[in-house]
N, C-alpha and C positions, 0 to 999 in steps of 0.2 A: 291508522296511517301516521300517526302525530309520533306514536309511539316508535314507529320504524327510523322515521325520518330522524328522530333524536339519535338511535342508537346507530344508525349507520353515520349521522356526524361525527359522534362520541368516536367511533373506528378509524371513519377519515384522521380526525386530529390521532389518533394513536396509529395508524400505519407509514401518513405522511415523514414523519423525520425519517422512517427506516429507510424510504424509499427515497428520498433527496438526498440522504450521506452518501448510497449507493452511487445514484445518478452522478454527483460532483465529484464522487471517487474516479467513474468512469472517464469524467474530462479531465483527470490529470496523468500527467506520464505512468503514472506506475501501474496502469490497468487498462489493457486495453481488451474491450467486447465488440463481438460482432453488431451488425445491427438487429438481428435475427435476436441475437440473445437479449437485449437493452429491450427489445420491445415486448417480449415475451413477459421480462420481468416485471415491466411496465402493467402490461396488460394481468398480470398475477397478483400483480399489489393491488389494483380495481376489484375484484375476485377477492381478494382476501379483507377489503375492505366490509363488503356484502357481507362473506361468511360472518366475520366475527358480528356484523350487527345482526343477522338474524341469529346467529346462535346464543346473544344476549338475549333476545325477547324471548327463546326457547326458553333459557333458565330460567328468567323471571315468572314464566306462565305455565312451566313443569316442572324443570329439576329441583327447583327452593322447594315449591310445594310438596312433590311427590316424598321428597325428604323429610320435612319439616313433618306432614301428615306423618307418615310411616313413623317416624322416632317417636311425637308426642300420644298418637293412636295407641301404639303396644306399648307406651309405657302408663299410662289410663288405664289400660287394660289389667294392668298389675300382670301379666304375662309376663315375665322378666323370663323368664324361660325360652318363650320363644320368640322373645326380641332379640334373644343371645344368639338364640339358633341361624334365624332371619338374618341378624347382621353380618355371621359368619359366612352364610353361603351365598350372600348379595357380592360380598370382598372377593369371594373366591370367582364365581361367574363373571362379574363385571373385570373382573382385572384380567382374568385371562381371556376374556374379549376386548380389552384396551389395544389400538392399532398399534399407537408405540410399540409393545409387550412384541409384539409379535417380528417386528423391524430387530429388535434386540438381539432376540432368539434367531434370525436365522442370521446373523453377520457372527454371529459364534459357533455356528451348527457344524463346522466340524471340530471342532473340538469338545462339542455340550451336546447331547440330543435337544432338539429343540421342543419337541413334546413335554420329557422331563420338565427341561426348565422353564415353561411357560406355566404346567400344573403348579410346580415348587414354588412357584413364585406368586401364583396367585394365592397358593397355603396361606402362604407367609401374611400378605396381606388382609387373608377373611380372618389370620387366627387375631393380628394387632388390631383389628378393627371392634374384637370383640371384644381385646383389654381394654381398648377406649372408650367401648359404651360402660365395661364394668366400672373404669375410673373416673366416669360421669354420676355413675349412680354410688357407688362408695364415696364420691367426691374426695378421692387419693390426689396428693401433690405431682404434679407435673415434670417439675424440672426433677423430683426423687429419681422419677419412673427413667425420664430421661437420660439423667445421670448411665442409672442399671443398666440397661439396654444399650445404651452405647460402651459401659466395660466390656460387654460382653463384646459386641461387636468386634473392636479393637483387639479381643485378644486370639478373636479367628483371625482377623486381618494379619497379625503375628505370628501365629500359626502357617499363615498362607507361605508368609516369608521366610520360614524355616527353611536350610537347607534342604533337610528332611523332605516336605513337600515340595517346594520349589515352585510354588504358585504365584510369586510375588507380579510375575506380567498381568493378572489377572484383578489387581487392586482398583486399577482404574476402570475396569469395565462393571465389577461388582459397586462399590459408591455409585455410580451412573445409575446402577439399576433402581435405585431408591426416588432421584427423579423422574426416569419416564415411564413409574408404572404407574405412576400419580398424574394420568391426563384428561384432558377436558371434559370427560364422559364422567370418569369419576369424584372427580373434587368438590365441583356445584352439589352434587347431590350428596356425598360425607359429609362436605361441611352445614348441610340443610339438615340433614340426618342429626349429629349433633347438636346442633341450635335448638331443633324439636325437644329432643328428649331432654336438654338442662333446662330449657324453658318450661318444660314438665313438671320437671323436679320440682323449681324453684331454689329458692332459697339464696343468701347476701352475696354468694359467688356463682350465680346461673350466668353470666357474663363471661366469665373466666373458663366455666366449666363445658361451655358450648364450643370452644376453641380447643385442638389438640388432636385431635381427630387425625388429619392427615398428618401432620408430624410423627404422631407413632404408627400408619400404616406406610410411611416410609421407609421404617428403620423395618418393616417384614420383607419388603427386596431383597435389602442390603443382608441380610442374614441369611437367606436363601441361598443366592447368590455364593456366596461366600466359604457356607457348608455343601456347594455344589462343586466347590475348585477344588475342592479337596482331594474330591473323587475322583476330576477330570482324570484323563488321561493324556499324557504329551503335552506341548508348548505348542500354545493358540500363536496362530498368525495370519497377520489377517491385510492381504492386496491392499491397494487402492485401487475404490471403485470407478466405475467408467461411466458412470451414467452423465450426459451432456443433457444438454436444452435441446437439441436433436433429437436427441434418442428416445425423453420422454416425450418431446410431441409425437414421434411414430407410436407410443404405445398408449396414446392421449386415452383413446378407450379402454384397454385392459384398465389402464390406471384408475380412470373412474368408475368402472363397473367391481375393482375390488375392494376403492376406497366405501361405494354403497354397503355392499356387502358384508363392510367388517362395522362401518355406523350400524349399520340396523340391525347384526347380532348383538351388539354392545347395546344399543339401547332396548331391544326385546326382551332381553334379561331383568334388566330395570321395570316395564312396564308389564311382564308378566308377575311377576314379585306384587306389584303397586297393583294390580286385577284381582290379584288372589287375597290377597289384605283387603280390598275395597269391598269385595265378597264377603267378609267374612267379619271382619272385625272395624275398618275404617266406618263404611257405608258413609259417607261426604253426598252432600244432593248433586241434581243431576248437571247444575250450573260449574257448579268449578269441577268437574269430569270433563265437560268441554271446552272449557279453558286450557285443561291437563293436555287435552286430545290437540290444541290447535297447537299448546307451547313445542309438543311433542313433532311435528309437523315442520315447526321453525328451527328449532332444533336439529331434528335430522338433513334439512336443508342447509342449515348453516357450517353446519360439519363437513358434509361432504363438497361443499364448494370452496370452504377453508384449506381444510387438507390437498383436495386436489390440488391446488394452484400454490399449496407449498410443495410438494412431490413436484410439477411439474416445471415451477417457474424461480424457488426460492431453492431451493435441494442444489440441482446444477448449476446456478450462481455461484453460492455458498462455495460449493468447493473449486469451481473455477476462480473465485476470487482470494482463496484460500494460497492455490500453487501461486498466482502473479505476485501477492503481498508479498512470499516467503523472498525472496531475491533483496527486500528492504525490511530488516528485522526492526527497526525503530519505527517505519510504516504500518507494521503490522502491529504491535502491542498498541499503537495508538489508534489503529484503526477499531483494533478489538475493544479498547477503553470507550470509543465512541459508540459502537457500535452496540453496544453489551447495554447503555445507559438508556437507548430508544426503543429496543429491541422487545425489553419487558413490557413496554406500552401496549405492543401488538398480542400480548398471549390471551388466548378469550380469558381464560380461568378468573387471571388479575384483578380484572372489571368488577368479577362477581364476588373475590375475596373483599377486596377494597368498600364493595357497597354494603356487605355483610357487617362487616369493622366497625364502620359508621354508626349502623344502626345498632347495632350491639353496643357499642359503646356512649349511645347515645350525644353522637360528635364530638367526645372525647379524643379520639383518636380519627382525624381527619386523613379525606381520600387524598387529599393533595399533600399530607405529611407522610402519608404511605407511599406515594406511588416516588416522590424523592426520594423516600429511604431505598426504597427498589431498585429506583435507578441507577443512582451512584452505589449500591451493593453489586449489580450484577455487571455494573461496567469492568469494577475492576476485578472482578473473578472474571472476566473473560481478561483483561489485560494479563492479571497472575497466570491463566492459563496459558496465553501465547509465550510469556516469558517462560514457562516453563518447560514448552516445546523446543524452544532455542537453546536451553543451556540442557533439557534431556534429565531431569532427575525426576524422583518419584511423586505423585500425586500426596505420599502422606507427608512429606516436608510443609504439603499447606495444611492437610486435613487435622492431622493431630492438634498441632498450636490452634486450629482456626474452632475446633470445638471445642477446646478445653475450653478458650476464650467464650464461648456461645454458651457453655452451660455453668461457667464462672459468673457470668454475667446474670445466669438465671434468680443466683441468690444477691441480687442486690436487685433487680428492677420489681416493679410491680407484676405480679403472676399472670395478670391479662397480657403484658406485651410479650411475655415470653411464649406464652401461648399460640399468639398472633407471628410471631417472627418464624416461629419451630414451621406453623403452618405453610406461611409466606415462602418459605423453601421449597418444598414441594409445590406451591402454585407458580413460581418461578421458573422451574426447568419444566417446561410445558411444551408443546407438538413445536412450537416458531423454533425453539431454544437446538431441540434434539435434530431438526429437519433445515438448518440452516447455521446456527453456530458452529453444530457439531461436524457439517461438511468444511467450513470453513477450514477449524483446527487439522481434518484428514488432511486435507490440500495443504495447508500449511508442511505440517510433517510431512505426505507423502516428499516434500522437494528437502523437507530441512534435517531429516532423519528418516528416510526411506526405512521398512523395516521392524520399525519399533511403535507402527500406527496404534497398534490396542493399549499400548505399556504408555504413549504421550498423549495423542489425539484424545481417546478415551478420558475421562476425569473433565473435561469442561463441564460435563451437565451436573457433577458432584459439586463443584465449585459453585457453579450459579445457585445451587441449593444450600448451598454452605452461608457463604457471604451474607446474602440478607436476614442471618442469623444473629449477628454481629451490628448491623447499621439500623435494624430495626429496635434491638435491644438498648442500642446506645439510646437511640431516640427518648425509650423509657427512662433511662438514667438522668440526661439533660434536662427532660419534665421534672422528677425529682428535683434534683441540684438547685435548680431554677424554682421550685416551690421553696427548699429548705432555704434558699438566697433571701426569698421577700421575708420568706421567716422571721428571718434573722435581722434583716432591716427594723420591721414593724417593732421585735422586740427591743433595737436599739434605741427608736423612736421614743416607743414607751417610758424605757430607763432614762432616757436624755430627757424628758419630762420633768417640772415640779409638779409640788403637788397642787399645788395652785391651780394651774394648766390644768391638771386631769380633773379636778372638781370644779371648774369651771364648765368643760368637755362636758362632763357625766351630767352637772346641769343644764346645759345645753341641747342635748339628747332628751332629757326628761322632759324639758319643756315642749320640747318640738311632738315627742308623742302625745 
């Protein structure tokens, strides 16, 4: 109970700002809500408060475990074979049971089958999941890998934009996809997964080498995705949705009976995998099996009261508050700069990155240094984004310059923050980000550029994954800078010294030992 009551405080303090910007937004002229809708919201953010605490104690009592177990278990086993195997087909099952995944895939289904691109996409990510266990156990450089995989990226994105093909409307929906297939179900347990198996290893970079994980099963979307526009056929286009705060309390039960549905395929996968291992090759005694079994429990309760009460209470906000901003385009990028900075508080994943960090790094790198880099990264990737929606130019005017800068950065900071930042992207654009930003920016555009919804709207969950690539890395830098500065002191110290002074010192010191 001690344990609940922390983690539903930890949620209050991170839900609360969302939900008072909102409230204060609503008492001034530029927005005005029903009272039906204010309270709904209200009552969604208490619900959302719940979810993300019990779906904390879940991770902590399952998903770290089930992870950690699994990676350090098959790699004991000297099985590298079928830990390769295991890893690949956990990527592929979990990700095409990820609810986002599936939200994706039908707001494109006419123009994409949506079948297709839910399999392609989960490819994508079992196959990058198995380069990252392999560049855990080769212990391969990171930002190399990274470099690679993003040429390549970039140069289908080029491709896309050829006259030739004429896919270039489709930039912003493929970038997106690299964020929301990385959600809550899967992140906790990749990055557990990882931690396991360099903690395994060992060795002077098991620190460094347990981060990366989700950063390059990010870039297995975006590739997907990508080599899928190819194919398309015709120019996507895509409404503006109708869904109100109305309209999902009429379908209040559909809503929850599918949001069940798709949690407990998503996590059956996971615990059939984690039975079949415990069978066979784990065997852990019978005390932390029901640990496993209660996290599991909390867990699945905390997802589906999460999700719900964003579907239902946070979704038709978002984009109802989206069209009223668009009438004051200075209200809106600044709403979005605020907005964007509190926002990441609320994503479960954060929590569980952030505490990982910590102990990984041995409070090297602190939860409240992360969770400010977070902030002010993701505020103003939603800011860039609203201004982007206003003046209507492409997603890759940020994306390009905003990587290069991200993996420029990679060869100057320490290989752990680049690690942690790559990761931090993908735990950024999370279920709050895609189910409440991203209606935002719709509503935005549907009034500011009716028409061009997938080609503007689209690209905000790329940006929120972008950004904290950049503020997290700088942070590495300024540690540096800030080392080599005392450096540089001490040694002027030194030389401003006689020698008098220093053999005085040194006797001094000798004596006292």
């Amino acid at each position: 109970m001690k344990r609940v009551l922390n983690k539903l405080r930890e949620a209050f303090i991170s839900v609360l700002p969302v939900t008072v910007i909102v409230l204060l937004l609503c008492a001034t002229p530029l927005v005005s809500l029903s009272g039906t809708e204010i309270a709904v919201f209200c009552v969604s953010a208490v619900f959302l408060v719940l979810g993300i605490g019990l779906f904390n104690i879940g991770a902590d009592l399952a998903m770290t475990p089930m992870g950690e177990h699994i990676g350090s278990g098959l790699t004991k086993s000297k099985k590298i074979t079928v830990l390769l195997v295991v890893c690949f087909l956990m990527g592929v099952l979990i990700t095409v049971a990820e609810p986002d995944l599936s939200v994706l895939a039908g707001q494109v289904k006419d123009v994409m089958n949506s079948t297709v691109l839910i399999i392609t996409v989960g490819i994508g990510v079992g196959a990058f999941l198995l380069i990252a266990v392999v560049k855990i156990i080769t212990r391969k450089d990171l930002s190399m890998m990274l470099m690679f995989f993003y040429m390549v990226l970039f140069m289908l994105c080029a491709l896309c934009a050829l006259p030739a093909f004429d896919k270039s409307s489709f930039l912003s929906l493929i970038f997106d996809s690299g964020g929301v297939t990385t959600g809550p179900i899967t992140v906790p347990f990749i990055m557990a997964l990882g931690v396991g198996i360099a903690t395994t290893i060992g060795g002077k970079n098991s620190s460094e080498n347990s981060f990366g994980l989700v950063a390059l099963c990010s870039i297995g979307p975006i590739l997907a995705v990508a080599t899928l526009s190819l194919t398309a056929n015709g120019s996507p286009q895509m409404g503006t949705p109708d869904y109100t705060v109305q309209s999902e309390l009429g379908n209040f039960g559909h809503i929850l009976l599918d949001t069940c549905r798709e949690v407990v395929v998503a996590l059956a996968l996971i615990v059939l995998f984690f039975a079949i291992l415990q069978r066979f090759v784990l065997k852990l005694p019978k005390k932390k099996i029901i640990h496993i079994i209660i996290g599991i429990v909390y867990t699945f309760v905390g997802l589906v009261v999460f999700l719900t009460a964003v579907k239902v209470g946070f979704m038709p906000i978002g984009l109802e508050l989206g069209k009223q901003l668009a009438g004051n385009e200075i209200a809106l990028v600044v709403f979005g700069l605020v907005i964007g900075m509190v926002v990441v508080l609320a994503e479960p994943a954060i929590h569980v990155l952030n505490r990982q960090v910590e102990e990984v790094t041995g409070g090297g790198v602190t939860k409240r240094a992360m969770l400010i880099a977070l902030c002010v990264g993701v505020g103003l990737a939603i800011a860039l984004s609203m201004i982007r929606i206003i003046f209507g130019f492409s997603v890759l005017y940020y994306l390009i310059p905003g990587y290069l800068i991200s993996l420029g950065l990679s060869f100057f900071v320490p290989k752990l923050y680049t690690a942690i930042a790559f990761d931090s992207g993908g735990v950024a654009s999370g279920p709050l980000t895609s189910s409440f930003i991203l209606p935002l920016a719709i509503g935005a555009c549907s009034v500011i550029a009716d028409g061009e919804i997938l080609s503007l709207a689209f690209g905000v969950v790329a940006m929120v994954a972008m950004i904290p690539l950049i503020s997290i890395q700088t942070l590495g830098f300024k540690a540096i800078m800030s080392a080599k500065a005392r450096q540089r002191i001490t040694i002027k110290r030194i030389l401003a010294a006689d020698d008098e002074q220093i053999i005085n010192f040194a006797w001094e010191n000798k004596n006292a030992k």
